[in-house]
C-alpha positions as CSV (number, residue, x, y, z in Angstrom):
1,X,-15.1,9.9,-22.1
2,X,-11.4,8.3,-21.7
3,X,-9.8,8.0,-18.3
4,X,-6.7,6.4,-19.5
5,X,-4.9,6.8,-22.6
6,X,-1.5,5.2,-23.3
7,X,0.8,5.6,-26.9
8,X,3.4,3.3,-27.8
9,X,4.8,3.3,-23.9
10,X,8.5,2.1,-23.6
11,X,10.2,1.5,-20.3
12,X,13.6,-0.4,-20.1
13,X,16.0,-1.5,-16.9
14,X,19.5,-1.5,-18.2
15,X,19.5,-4.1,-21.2
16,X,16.1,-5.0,-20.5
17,X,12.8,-4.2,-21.9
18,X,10.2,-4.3,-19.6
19,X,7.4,-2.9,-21.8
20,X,8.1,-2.3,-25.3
21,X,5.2,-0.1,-27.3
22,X,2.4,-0.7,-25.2
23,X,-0.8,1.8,-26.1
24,X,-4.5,1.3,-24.8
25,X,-7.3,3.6,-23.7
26,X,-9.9,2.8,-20.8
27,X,-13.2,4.6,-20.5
28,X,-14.4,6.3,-17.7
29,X,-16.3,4.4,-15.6
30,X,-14.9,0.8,-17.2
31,X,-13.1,-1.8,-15.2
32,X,-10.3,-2.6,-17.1
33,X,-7.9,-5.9,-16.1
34,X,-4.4,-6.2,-16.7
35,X,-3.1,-10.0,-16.7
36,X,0.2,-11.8,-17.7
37,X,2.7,-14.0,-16.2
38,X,5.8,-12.6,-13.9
39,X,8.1,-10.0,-16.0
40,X,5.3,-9.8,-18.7
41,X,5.0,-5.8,-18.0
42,X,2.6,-5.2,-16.0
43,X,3.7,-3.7,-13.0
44,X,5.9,-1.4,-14.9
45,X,2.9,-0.4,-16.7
46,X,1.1,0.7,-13.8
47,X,4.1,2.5,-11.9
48,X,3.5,4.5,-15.3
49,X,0.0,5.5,-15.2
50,X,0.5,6.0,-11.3
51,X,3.3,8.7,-11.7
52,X,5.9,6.2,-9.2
53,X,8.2,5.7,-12.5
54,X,8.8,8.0,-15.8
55,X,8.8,6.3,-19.3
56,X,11.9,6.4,-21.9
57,X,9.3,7.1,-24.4
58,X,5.4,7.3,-25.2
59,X,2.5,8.9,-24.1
60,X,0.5,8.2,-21.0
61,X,-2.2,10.5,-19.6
62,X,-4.7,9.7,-16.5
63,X,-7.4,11.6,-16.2
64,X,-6.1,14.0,-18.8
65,X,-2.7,14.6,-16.9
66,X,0.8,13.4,-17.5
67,X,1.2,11.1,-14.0
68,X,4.8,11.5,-14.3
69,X,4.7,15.6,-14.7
70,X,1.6,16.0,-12.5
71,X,2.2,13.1,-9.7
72,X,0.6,15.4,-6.9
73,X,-2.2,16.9,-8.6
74,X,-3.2,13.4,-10.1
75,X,-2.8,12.2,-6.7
76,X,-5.7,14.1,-5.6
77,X,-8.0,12.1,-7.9
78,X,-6.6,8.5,-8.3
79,X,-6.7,5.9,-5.3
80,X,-4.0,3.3,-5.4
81,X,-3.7,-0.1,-3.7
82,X,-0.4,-1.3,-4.3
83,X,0.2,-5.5,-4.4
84,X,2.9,-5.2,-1.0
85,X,1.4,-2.2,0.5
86,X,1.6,-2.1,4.2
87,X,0.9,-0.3,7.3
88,X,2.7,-0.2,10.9
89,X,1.5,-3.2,12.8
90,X,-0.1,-0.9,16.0
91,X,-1.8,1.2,13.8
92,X,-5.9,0.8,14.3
93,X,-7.7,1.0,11.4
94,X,-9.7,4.3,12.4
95,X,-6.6,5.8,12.8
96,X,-5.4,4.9,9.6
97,X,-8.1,6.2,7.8
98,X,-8.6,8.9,9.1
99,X,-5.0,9.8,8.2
100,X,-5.5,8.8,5.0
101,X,-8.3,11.2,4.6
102,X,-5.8,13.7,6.1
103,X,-4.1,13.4,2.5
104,X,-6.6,14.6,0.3
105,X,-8.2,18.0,-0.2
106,X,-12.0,16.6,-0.3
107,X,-12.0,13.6,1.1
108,X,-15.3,11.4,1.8
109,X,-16.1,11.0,5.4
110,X,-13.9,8.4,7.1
111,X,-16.2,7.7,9.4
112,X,-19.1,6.5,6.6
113,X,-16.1,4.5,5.1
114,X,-15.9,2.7,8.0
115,X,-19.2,1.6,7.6
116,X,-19.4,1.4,4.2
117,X,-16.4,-1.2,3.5
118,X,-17.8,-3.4,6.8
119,X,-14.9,-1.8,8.8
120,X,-16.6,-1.0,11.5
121,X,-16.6,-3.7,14.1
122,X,-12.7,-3.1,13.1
123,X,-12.4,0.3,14.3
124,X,-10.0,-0.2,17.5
125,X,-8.2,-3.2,15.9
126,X,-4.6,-2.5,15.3
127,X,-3.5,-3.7,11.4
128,X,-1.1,-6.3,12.6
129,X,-3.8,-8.4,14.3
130,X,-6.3,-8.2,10.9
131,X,-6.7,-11.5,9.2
132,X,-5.6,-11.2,5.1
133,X,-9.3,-10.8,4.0
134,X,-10.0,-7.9,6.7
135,X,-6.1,-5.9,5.6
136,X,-7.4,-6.6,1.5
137,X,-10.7,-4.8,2.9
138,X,-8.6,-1.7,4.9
139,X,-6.3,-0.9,2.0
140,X,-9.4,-0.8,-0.6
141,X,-11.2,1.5,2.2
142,X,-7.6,3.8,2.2
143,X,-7.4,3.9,-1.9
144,X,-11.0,5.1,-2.0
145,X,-11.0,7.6,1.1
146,X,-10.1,10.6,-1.1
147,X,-13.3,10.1,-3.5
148,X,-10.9,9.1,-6.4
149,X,-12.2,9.0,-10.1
150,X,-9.5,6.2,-10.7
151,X,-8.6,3.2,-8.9
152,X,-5.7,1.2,-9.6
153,X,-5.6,-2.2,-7.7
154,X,-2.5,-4.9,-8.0
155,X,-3.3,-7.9,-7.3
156,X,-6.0,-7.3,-4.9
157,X,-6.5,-10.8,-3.6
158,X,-3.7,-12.7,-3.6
159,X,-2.8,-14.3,-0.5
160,X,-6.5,-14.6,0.2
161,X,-8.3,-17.6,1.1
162,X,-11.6,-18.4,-1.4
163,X,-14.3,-17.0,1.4
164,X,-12.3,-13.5,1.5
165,X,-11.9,-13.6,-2.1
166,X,-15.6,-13.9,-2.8
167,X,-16.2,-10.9,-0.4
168,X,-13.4,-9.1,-2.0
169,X,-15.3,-9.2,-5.4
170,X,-18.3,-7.9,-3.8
171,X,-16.4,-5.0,-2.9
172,X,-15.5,-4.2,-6.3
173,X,-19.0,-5.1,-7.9
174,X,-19.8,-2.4,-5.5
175,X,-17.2,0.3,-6.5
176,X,-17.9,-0.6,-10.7
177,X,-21.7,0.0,-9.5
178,X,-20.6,3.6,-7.9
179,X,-19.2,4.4,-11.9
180,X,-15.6,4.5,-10.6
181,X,-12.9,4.0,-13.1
182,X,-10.8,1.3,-12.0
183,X,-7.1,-1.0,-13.0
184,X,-7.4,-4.5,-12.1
185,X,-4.2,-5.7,-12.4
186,X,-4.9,-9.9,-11.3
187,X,-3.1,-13.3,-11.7
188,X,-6.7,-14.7,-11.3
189,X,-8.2,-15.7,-14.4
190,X,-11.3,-16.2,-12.6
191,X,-11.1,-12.7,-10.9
192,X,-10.5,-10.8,-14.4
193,X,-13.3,-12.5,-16.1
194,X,-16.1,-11.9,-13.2
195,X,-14.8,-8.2,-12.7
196,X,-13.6,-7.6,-15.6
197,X,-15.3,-5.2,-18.6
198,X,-12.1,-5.9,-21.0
199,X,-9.2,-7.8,-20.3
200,X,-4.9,-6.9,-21.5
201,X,-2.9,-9.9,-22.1
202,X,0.5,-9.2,-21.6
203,X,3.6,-11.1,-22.5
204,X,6.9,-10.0,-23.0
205,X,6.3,-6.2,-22.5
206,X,3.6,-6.2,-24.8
207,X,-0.4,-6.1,-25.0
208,X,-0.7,-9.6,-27.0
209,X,-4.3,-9.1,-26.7
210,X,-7.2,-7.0,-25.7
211,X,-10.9,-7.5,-25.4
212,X,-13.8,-9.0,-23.4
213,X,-13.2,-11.7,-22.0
214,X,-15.8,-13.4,-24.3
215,X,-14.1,-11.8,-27.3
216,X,-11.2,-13.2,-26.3
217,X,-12.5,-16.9,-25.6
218,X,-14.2,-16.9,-29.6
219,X,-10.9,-15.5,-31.0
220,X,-9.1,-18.4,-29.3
221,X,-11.4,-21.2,-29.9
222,X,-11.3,-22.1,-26.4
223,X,-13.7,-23.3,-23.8
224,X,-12.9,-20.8,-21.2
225,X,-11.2,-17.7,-20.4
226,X,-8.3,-19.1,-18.4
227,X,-7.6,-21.4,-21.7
228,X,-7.7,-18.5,-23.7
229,X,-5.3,-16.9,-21.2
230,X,-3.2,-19.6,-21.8
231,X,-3.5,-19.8,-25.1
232,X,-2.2,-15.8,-26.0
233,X,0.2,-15.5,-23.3
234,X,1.9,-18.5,-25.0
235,X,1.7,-16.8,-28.4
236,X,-0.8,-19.7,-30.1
237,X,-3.1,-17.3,-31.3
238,X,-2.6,-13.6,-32.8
């Protein structure tokens, strides 16, 4: 079964192309990573699937719904966790999840989220006094509230130091072990190979390469993933 499915996508800002004939497909239940350097694509690419921006041209459906036609509905069953998403600084973390779970029309039990992501101890804490590793932990508790079937997180754990990092990851071996579908977008080589089932190289508004990471690192020649990274997104090997 295919979560994603995305034909020839265009998307261009003035003059510029930010992605230029971009397709790819992601299974249900696969963790799929999207990686590339700054102005490679990729954030356009996900406003896309997420409904926040329209395409010039193409095809992209999530969960068998135009995101830019059916934004509210698809809303309903995707959980996002945008790379500068923020909350008011006095908010408390129960409070904010439960409001979250205000949004949705079948939403899991905030209170057994709380528990579930480690949250907690957190409960009367307000966001603005939560350490980087404990607001990464919040905002992945908020984009899974609603019980989605998708979740798209950009660039998760930057910011973080390795210790939250670590426990990060262990939040998202969790979610792949749940079967949730999930978007890994990462500048973390390290991050997209441990999580990773297959892996988009972008450069230049374009998927340069896709595969497993081991796919990748054979097709390159390379002796690790972050070489072979390096080695596509440069345009060494096609």
């Amino acid at each position: 079964m295919t979560a994603i499915e995305v034909e020839d996508l265009h998307k261009s800002y003035g003059g510029t192309r930010a992605v230029d004939g971009v397709s790819f497909t992601v299974a249900a239940g696969e963790t799929f990573g999207i990686v590339g350097h700054n102005g490679a694509g990729k954030t356009t690419t996900v406003q896309c699937l997420t409904g926040l921006r329209s395409p010039d041209s193409g095809s992209v459906r999530v969960l068998g719904l135009d995101p830019a036609a059916r934004r509210r509905r698809l809303a309903q069953r995707v959980g996002v966790q945008l790379q500068e998403s923020e909350l008011p600084d006095r908010l408390r973390v129960a409070e904010a999840l439960r409001l979250f779970a205000a949004f949705y029309d079948s939403p899991d039990d905030w209170r057994a989220v709380l528990e579930r992501w480690g949250l907690a101890p957190l409960r009367n804490k307000a966001f603005g006094d939560l350490s980087g590793g404990q607001k990464q932990r919040l905002q992945l508790a908020l984009a899974l509230v609603g019980r989605p079937e998708l979740v798209v997180l950009d660039e998760l754990t930057t910011g973080l130091d390795p210790v939250a990092r670590r426990e990060t990851w262990t939040l998202i071996g969790d979610l792949k072990a749940s079967g949730t579908t999930a978007v890994l977008v990462s500048h973390f080589m390290d991050e997209a190979e441990e999580l990773c089932d297959r892996v988009a190289v972008f450069g230049h508004g374009r998927i340069v390469a896709l595969g497993t990471p081991r796919e990748l690192v054979e097709r390159t020649g390379t002796g690790s993933f972050e070489q072979a990274y390096l080695a596509l997104a440069e345009g060494g090997v096609r």
